[in-house]
Backbone as CSV, one residue per row, in Angstrom:
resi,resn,N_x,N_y,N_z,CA_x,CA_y,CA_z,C_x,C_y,C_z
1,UNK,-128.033,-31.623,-43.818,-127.468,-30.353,-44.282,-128.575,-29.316,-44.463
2,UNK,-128.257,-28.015,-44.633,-129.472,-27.341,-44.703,-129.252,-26.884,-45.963
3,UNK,-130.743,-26.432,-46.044,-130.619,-25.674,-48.040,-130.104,-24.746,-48.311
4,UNK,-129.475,-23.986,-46.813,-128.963,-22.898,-47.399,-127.386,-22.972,-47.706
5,UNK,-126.217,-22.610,-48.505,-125.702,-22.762,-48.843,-124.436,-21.995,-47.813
6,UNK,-123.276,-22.665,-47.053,-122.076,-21.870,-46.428,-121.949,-20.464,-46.883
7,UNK,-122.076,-20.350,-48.679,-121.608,-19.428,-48.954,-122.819,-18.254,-49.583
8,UNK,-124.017,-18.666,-49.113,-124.799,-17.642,-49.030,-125.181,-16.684,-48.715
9,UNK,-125.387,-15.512,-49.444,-125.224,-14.332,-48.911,-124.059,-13.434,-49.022
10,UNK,-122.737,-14.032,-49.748,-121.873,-13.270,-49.826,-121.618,-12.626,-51.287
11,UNK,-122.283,-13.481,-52.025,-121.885,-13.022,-53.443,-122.738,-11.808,-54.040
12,UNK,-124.287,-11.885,-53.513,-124.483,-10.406,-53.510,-124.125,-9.363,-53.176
13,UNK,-123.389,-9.451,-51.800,-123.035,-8.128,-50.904,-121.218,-8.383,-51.244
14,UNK,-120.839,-8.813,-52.103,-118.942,-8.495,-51.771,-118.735,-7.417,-51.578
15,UNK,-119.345,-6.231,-52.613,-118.370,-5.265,-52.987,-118.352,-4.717,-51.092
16,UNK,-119.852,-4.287,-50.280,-119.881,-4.136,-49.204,-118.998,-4.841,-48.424
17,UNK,-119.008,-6.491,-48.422,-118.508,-6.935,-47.587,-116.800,-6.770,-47.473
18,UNK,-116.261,-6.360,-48.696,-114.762,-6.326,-49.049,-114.093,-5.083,-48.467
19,UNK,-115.111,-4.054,-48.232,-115.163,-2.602,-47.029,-115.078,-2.682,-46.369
20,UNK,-116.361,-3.754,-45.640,-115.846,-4.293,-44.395,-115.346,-4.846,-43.830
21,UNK,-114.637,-5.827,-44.745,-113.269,-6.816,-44.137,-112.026,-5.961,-44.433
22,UNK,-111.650,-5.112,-44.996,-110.665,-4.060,-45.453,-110.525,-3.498,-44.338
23,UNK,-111.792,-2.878,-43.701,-111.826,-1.760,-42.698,-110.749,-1.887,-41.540
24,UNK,-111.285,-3.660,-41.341,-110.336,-3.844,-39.933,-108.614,-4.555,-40.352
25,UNK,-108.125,-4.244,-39.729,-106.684,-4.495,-39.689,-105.866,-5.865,-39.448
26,UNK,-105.684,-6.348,-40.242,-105.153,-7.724,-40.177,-103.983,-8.325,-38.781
27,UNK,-103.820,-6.825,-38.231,-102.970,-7.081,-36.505,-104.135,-6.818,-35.471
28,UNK,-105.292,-6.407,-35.549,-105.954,-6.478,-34.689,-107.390,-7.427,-35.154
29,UNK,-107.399,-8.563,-35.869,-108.405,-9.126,-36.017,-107.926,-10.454,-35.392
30,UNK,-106.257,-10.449,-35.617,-105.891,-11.935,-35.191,-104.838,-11.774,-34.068
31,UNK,-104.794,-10.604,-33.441,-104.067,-10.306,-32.431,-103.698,-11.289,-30.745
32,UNK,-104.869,-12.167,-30.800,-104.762,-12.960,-29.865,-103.929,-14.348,-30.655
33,UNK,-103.413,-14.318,-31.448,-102.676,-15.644,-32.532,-102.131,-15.244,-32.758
34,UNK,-101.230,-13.997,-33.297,-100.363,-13.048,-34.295,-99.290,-13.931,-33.866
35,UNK,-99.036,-14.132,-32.360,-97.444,-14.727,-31.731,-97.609,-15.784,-32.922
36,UNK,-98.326,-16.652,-33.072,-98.307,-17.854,-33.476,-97.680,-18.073,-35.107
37,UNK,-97.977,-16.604,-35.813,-97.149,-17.074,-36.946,-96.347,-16.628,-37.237
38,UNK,-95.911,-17.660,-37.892,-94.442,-18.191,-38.406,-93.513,-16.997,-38.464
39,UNK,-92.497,-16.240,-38.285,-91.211,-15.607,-38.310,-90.627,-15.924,-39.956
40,UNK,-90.460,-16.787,-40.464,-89.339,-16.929,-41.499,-90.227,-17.430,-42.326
41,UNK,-90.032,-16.777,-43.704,-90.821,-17.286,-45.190,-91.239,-18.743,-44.873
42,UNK,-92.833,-18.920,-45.265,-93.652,-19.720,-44.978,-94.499,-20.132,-46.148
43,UNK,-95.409,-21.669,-46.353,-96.364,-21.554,-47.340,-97.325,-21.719,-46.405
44,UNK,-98.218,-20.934,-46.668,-99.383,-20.636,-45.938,-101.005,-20.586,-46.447
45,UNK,-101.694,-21.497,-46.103,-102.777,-21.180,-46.855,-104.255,-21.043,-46.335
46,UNK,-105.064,-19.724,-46.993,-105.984,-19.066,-46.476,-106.912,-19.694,-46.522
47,UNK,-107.905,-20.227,-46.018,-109.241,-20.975,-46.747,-110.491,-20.129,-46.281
48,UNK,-110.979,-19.682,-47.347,-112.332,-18.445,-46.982,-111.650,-17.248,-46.843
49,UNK,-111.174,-16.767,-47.869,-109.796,-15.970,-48.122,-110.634,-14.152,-48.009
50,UNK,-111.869,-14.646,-48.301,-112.844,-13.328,-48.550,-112.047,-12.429,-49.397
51,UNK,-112.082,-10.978,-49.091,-111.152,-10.031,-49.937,-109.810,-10.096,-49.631
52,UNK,-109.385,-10.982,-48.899,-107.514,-11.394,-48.905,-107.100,-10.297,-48.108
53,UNK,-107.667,-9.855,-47.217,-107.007,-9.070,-46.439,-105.609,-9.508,-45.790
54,UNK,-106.514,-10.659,-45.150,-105.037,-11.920,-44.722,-103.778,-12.080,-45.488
55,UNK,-104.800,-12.900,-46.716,-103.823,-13.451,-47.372,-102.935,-12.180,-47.815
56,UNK,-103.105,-11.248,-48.138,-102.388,-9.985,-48.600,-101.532,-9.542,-47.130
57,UNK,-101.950,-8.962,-46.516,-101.277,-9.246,-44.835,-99.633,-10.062,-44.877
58,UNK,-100.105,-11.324,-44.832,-99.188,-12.540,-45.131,-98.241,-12.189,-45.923
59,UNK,-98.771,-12.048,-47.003,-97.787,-12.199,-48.205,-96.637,-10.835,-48.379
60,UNK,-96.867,-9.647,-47.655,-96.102,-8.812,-47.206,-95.022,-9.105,-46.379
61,UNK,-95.767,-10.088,-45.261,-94.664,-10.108,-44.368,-93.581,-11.487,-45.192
62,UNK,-93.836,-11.165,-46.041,-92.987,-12.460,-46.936,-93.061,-13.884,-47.185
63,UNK,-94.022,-14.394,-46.654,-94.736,-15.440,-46.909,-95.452,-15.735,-48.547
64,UNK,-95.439,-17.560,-48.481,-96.044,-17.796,-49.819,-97.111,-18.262,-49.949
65,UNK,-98.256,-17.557,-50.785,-99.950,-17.630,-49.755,-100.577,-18.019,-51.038
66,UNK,-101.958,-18.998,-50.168,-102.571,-19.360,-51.673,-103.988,-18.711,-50.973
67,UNK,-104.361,-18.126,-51.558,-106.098,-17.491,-51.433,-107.096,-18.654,-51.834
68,UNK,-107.735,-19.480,-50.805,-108.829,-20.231,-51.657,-110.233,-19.552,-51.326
69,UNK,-110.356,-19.035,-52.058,-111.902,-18.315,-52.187,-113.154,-19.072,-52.601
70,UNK,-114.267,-19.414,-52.269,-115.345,-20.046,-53.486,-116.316,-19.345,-54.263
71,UNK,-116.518,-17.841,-53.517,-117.326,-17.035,-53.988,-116.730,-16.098,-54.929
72,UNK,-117.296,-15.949,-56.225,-116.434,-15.613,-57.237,-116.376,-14.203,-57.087
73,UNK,-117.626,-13.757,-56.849,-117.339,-12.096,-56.621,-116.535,-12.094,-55.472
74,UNK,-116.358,-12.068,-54.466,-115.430,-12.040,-53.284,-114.023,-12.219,-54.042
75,UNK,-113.943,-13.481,-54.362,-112.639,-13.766,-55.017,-111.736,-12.114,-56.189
76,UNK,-113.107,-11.992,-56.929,-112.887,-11.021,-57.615,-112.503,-9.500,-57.330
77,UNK,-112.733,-9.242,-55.934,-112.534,-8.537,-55.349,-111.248,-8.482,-54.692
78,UNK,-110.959,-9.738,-54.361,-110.039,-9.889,-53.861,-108.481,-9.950,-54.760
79,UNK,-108.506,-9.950,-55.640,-107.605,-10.220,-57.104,-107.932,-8.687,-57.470
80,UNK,-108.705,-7.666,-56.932,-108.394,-6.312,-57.431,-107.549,-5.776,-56.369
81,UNK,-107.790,-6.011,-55.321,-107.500,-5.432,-54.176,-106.207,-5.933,-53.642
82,UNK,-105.480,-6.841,-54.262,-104.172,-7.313,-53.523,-103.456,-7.911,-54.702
83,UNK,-103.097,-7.541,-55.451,-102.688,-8.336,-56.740,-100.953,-8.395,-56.622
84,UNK,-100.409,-9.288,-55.527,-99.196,-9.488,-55.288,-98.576,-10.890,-55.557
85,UNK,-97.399,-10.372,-56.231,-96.532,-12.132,-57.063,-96.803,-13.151,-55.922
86,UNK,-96.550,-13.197,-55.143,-96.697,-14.001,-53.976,-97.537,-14.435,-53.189
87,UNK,-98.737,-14.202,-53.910,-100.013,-14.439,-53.489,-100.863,-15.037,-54.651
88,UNK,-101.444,-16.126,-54.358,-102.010,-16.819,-55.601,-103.915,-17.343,-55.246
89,UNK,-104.502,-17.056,-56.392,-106.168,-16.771,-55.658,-106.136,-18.409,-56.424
90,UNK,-107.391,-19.361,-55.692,-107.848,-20.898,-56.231,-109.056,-20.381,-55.761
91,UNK,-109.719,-21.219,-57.112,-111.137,-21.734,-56.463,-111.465,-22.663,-56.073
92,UNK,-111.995,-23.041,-55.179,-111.980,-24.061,-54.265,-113.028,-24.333,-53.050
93,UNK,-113.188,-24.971,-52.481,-114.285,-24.513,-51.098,-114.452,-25.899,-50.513
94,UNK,-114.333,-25.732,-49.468,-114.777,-26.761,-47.917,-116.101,-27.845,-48.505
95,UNK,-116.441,-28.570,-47.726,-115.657,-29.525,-46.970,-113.937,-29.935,-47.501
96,UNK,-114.353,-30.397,-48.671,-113.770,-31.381,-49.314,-112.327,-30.765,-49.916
97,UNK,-111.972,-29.671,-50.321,-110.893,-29.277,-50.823,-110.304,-29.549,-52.426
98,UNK,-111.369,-30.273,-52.855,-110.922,-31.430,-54.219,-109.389,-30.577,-54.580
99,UNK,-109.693,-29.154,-55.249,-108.270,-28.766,-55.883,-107.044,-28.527,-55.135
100,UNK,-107.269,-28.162,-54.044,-106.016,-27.747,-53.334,-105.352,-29.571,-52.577
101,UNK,-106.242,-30.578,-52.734,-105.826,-31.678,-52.306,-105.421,-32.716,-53.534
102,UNK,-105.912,-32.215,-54.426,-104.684,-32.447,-55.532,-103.766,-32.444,-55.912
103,UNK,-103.373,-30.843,-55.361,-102.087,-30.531,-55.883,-101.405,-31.279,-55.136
104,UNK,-101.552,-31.375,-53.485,-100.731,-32.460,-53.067,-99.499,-31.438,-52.912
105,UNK,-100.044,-30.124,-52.200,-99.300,-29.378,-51.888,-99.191,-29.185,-49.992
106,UNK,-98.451,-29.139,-49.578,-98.357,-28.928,-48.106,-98.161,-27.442,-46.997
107,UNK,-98.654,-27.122,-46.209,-98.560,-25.700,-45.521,-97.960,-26.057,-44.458
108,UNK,-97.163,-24.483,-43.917,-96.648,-24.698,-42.615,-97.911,-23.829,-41.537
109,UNK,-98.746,-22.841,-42.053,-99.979,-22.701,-41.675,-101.156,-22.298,-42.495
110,UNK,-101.891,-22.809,-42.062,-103.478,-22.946,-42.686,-104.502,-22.029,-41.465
111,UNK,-105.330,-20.703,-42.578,-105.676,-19.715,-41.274,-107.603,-19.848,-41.996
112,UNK,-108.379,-20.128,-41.380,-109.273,-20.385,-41.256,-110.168,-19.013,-40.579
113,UNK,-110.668,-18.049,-41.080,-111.245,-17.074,-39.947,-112.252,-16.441,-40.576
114,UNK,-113.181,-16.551,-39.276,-114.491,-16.526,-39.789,-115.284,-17.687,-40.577
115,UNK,-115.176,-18.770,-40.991,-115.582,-19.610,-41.941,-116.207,-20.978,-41.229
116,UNK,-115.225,-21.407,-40.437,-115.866,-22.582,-39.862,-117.059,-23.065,-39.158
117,UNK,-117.682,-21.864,-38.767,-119.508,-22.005,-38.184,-120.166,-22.200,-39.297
118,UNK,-119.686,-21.837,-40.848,-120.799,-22.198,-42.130,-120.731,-23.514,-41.997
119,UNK,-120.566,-24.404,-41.758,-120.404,-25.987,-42.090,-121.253,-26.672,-41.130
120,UNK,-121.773,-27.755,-41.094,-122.662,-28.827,-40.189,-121.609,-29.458,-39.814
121,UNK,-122.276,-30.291,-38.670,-121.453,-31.045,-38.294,-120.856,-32.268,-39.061
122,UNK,-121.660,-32.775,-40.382,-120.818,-33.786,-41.298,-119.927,-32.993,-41.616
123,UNK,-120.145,-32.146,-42.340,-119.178,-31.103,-42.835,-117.613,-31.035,-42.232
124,UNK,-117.827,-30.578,-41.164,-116.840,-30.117,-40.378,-115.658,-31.421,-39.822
125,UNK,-116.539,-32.166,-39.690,-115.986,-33.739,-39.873,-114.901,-33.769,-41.124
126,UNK,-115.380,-33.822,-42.265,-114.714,-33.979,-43.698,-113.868,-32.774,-43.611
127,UNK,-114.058,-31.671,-43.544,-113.137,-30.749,-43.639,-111.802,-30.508,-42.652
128,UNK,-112.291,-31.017,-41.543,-111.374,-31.589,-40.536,-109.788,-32.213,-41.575
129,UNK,-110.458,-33.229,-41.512,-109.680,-34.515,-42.489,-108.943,-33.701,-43.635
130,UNK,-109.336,-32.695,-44.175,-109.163,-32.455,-45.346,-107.773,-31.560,-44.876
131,UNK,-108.003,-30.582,-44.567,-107.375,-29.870,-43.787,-106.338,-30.792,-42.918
132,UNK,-105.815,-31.027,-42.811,-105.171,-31.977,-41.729,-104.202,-32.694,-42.740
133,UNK,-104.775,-33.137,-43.776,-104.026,-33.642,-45.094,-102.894,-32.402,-45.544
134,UNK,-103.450,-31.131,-45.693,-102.985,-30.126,-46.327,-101.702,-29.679,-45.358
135,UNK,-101.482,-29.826,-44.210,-100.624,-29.412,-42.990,-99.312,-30.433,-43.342
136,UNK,-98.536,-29.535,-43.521,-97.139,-30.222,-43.261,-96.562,-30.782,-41.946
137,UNK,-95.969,-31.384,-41.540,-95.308,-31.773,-40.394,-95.096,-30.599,-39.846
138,UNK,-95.651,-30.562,-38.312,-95.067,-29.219,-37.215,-96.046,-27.752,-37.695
139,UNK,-96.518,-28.126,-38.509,-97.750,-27.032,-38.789,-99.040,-26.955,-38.351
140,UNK,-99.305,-25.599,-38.547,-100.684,-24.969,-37.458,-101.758,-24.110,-38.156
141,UNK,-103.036,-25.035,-37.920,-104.257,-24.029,-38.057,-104.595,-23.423,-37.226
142,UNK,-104.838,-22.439,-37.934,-105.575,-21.161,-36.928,-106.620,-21.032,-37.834
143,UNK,-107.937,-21.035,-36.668,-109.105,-20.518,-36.895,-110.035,-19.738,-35.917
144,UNK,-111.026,-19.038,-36.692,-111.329,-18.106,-35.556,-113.085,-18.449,-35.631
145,UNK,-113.528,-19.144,-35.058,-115.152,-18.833,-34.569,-115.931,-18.500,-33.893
146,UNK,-117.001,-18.093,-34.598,-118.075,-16.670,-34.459,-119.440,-17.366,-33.637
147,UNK,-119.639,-17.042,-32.642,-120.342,-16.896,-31.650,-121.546,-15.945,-31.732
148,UNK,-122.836,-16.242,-31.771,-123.911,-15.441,-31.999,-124.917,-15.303,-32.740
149,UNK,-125.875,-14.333,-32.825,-126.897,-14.510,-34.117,-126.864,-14.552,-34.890
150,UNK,-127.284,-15.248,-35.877,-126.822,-15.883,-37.192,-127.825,-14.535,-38.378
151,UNK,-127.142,-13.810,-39.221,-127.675,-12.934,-40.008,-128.934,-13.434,-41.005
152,UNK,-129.389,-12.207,-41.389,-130.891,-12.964,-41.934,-130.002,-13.549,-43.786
153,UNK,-130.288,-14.829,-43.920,-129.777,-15.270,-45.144,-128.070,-15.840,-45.390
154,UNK,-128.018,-16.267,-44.017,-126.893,-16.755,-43.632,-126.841,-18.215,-43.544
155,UNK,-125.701,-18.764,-43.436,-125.892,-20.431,-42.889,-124.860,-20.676,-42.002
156,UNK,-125.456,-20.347,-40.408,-124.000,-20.547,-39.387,-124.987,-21.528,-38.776
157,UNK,-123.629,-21.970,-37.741,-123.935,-23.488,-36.196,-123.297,-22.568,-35.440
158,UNK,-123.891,-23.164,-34.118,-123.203,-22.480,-33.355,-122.193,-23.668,-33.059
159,UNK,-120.827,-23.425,-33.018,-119.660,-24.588,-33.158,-118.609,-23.544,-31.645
160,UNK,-118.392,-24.733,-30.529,-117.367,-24.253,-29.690,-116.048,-25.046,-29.966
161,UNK,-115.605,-24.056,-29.165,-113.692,-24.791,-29.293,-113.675,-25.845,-28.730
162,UNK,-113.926,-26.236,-28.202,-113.798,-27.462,-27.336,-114.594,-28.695,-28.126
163,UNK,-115.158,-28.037,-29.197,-115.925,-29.753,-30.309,-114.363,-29.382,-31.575
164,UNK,-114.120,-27.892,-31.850,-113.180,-28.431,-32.452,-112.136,-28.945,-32.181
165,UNK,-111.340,-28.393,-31.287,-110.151,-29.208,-30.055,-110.246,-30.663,-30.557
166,UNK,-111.936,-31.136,-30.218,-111.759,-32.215,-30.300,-112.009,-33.458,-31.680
167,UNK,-112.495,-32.408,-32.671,-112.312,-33.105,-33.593,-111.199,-33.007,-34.788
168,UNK,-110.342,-31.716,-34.362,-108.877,-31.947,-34.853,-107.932,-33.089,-34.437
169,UNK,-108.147,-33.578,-32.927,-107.172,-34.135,-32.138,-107.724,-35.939,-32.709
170,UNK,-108.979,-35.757,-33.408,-108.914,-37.437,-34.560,-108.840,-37.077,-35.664
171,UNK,-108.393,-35.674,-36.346,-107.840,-35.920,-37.293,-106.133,-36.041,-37.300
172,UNK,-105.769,-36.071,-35.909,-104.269,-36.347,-36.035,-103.660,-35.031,-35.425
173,UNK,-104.368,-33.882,-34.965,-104.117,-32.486,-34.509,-104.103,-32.646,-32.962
174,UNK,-103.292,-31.615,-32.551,-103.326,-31.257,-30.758,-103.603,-29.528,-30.504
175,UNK,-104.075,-29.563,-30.042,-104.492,-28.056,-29.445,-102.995,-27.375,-29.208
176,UNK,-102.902,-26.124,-29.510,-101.644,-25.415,-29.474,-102.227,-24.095,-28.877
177,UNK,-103.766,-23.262,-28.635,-103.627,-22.421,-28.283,-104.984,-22.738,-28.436
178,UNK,-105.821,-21.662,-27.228,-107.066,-21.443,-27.305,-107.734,-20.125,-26.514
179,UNK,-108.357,-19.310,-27.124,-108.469,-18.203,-26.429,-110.240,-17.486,-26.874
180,UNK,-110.593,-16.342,-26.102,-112.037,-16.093,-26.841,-111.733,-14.641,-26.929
181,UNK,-112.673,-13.918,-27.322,-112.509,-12.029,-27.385,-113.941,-11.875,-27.626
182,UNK,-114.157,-9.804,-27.381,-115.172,-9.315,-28.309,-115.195,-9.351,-29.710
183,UNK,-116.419,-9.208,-30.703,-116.475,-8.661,-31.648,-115.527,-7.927,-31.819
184,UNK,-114.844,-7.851,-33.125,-113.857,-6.925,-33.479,-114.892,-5.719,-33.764
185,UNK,-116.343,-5.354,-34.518,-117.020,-4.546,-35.016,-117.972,-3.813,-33.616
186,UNK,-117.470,-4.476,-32.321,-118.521,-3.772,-31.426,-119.431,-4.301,-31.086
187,UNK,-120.368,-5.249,-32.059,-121.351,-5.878,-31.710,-121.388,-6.713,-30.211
188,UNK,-122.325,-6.398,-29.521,-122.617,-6.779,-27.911,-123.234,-8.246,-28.152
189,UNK,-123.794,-8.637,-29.259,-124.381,-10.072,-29.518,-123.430,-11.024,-29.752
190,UNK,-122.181,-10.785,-30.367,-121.079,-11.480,-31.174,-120.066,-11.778,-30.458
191,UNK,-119.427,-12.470,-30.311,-117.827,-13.278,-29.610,-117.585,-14.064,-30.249
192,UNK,-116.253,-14.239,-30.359,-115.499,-15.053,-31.015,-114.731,-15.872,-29.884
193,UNK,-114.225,-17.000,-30.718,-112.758,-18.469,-29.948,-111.891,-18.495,-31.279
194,UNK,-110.624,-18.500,-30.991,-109.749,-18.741,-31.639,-109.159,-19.567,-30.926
195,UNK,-108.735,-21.086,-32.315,-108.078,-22.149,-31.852,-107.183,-22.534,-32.705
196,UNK,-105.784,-23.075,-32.372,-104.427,-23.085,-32.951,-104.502,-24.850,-32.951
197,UNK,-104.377,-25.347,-33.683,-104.340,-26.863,-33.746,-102.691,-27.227,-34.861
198,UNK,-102.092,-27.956,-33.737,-101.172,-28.182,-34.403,-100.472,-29.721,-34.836
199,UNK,-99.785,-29.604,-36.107,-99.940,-31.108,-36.629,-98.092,-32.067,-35.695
């Protein structure tokens, strides 16, 4: 593992970073997946919820959303910025899930974006599993990973779709969609894969 921490680097910069996840639009960040979710009231849950753009997103279109945030300022930001009955903030954080795998609560989708390059490959292993637990029958993760130079004080891998493909499909998952894009921000260094794994 390395010393630096998944979630390093965010708790100094939220208030910035909550601008800049605000900025962009929750139909054009996940626009290559949008088909994919759900139509009719759903429980849905965010993991790396950042300022809940998503999860707030979601919970409009009438869905029942749990925000798991680990970074408290982020979180905190995020509980100013979207403070809707139907949206509920946990603390919580990857690999392992301890609280949200307690509750022993189940989703019909689990949206992952941006988050999954912080993890190693043990990591991603366990969180796999973890995640996979949390999926109800006929339910789908969506996640989106980030392709590129890793920021100064960051902790990314470079992780392709095709290692996750394949390490959803032993946690009991099948590929449901797979696609790549530009940077949503412009950046010429950055690309993303978005992958739909379904239970």
């Amino acid at each position: 593992m390395s010393d630096i921490a998944g979630t390093a680097g965010y708790g100094a910069e939220a208030a910035k970073l909550a601008i800049q996840y605000e900025s962009i639009k929750f139909e054009d960040v996940h626009r290559d997946v949008i088909h994919l979710i759900p139509l009719k009231a759903s429980h849905v849950l965010d993991i790396g919820a950042g300022s809940g753009r998503d999860a707030a997103a979601l919970a409009k279109l009438g869905h029942q959303v749990v925000a798991v945030e680990p970074t408290p300022e982020l979180r905190s930001e995020g509980q100013r910025l979207h403070a809707l009955a139907n949206l509920e903030w946990v603390d919580d954080q990857l690999p392992m899930l301890h609280v949200m795998r307690g509750r022993r609560q189940r989703f019909d989708l689990i949206l992952l974006t941006a988050v999954w390059m912080h993890l190693d490959a043990s990591e991603r292993e366990i969180a796999m599993f973890a995640i996979a637990e949390l999926l109800d029958e006929g339910g789908l993760v969506i996640m989106s990973l980030r392709h590129g130079p890793v920021p100064v004080g960051r902790r990314m891998f470079d992780v392709s779709a095709d290692e996750t493909v394949a390490l959803g499909m032993r946690a009991g998952l099948h590929k449901h969609h797979c696609s790549s894009r530009e940077d949503m921000l412009g950046r010429a260094d950055v690309s993303w894969s978005f992958v739909g794994l379904r239970r």
